[in-house]
N, C-alpha and C positions, 0 to 999 in steps of 0.2 A: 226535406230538412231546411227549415229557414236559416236568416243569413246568422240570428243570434244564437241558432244552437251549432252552426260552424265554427263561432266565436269560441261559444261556448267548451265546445269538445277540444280546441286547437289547443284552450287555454290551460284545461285540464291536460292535457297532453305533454304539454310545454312543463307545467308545473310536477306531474309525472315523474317524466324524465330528469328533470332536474335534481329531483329528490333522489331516485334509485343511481346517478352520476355520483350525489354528494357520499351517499352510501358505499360505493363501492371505493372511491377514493379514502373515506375514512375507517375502511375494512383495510387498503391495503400501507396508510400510514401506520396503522395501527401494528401491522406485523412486522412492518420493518423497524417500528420501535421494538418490539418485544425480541427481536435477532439480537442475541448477543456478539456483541466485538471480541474475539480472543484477545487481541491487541487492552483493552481495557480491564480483564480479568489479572494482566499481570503487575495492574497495578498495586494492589495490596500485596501481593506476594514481593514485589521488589522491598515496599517498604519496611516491611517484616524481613527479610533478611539481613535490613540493614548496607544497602546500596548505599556505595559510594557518593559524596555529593560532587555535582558538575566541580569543576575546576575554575577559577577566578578568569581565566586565561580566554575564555570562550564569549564569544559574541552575545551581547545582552538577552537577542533576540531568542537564542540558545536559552540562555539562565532561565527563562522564564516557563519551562518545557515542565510537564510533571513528567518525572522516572518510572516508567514502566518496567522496565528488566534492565539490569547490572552483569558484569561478568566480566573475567578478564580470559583474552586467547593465548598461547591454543590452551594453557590449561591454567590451573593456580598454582601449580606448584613452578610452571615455567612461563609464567607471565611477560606479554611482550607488547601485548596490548591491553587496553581498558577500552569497555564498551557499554556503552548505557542506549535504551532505545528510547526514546523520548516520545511524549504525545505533546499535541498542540491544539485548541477548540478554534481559532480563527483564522490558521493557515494551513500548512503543508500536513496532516495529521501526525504521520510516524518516521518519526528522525531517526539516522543511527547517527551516534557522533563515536568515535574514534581515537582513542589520546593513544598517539607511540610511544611508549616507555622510553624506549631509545634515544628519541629524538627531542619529545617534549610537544611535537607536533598533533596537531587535531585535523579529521577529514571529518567533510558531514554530509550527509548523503541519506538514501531514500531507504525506511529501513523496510518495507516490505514489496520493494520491486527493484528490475535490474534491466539496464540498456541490452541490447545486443545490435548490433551495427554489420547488415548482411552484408556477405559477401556479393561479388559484381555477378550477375544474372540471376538471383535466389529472390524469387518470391517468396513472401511470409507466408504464403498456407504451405510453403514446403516447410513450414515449423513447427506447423498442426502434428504429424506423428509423432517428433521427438517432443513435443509439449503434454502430447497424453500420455505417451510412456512413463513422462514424469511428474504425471498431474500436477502439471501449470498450468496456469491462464496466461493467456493474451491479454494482456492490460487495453495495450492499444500500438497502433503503428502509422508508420510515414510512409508509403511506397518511395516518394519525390524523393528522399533522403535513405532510406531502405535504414531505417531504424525502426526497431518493436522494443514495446517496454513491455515485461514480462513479471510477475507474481513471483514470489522468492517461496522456497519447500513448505517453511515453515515459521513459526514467528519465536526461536529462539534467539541467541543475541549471534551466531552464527551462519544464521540461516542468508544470508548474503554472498559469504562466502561460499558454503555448502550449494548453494543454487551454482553460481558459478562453476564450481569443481564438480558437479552433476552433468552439466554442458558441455564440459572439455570433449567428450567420445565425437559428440556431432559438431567437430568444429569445422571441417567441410563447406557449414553452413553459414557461417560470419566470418568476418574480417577481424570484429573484437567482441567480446562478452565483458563488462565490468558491472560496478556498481554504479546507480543514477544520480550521481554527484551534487550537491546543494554548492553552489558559491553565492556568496554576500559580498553587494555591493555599497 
């Protein structure tokens, strides 16, 4: 084999490969376009029920959230909170924001995960059992800090709560379980 059909085959080879890379990469943007968000399905269904709109009260940054699902806890007929879940396209995706009835006050926080903050000697894969039992995900975790941020049950306007109150049985295992707090500075 002379030197220009080494060229020659390396070049085709190079170009080959390049092509069946491009391929696959645009086989698998392609499917993860085509996954639907549940988070985004509730969008029309909030606006059709006629959800509430944000409060004047709320941080601009807030105002400009499209409303995904409304509802007020624990129920309507006993309402104590207002709860809207918010999307956003160029930052944090899914808000939950919070107004207390009682107080007039807003929390804002992460609406489809939740901190848990281990307890002293608790490795995170000693959270793998209780997170299958409950099919959660592991978001992601600090060992240095022995914090894991954790997937919430489901994506109704409760499901923050409910993950939490899910956790109580294996509290053993952390020091705190809350929800993953948004503050604005």
């Amino acid at each position: 084999m002379g030197k220009t059909d080494r060229i020659f085959v390396y070049i085709m080879g190079l170009v080959l490969g390049s092509l069946l890379v491009a391929m696959i990469m645009n086989r698998r943007a392609l499917k993860e376009e085509a996954s639907i968000d549940p988070w985004v399905t509730h969008n029309a269904a909030a606006v059709k029920a006629g959800a509430d709109p944000l409060p004047d009260g709320m941080p601009e940054v807030i105002q400009v959230g499209k409303i995904l699902d409304f509802g007020t806890l624990p129920s309507a007929a006993d309402a104590q909170t207002k709860v809207w879940h918010l999307n956003f396209d160029d930052s944090y995706p899914y808000v939950r924001v919070v107004e207390h009835l009682s107080t007039g006050e807003f929390s804002y926080m992460a609406a489809d995960q939740i901190l848990i903050e281990l307890a002293d000697g608790v490795d995170v894969t000693a959270l793998l059992p209780m997170l299958e039992a409950l099919e959660l995900r592991l978001r992601m975790f600090n060992r240095k800090d022995q914090i894991a941020v954790v997937g919430v049950l489901s994506t109704q306007i409760d499901a923050v709560p409910a993950t939490i109150e899910a956790l109580q049985p294996y509290s053993e295992l952390f020091r705190s379980v809350g929800p993953d707090m948004i503050e604005f500075k």
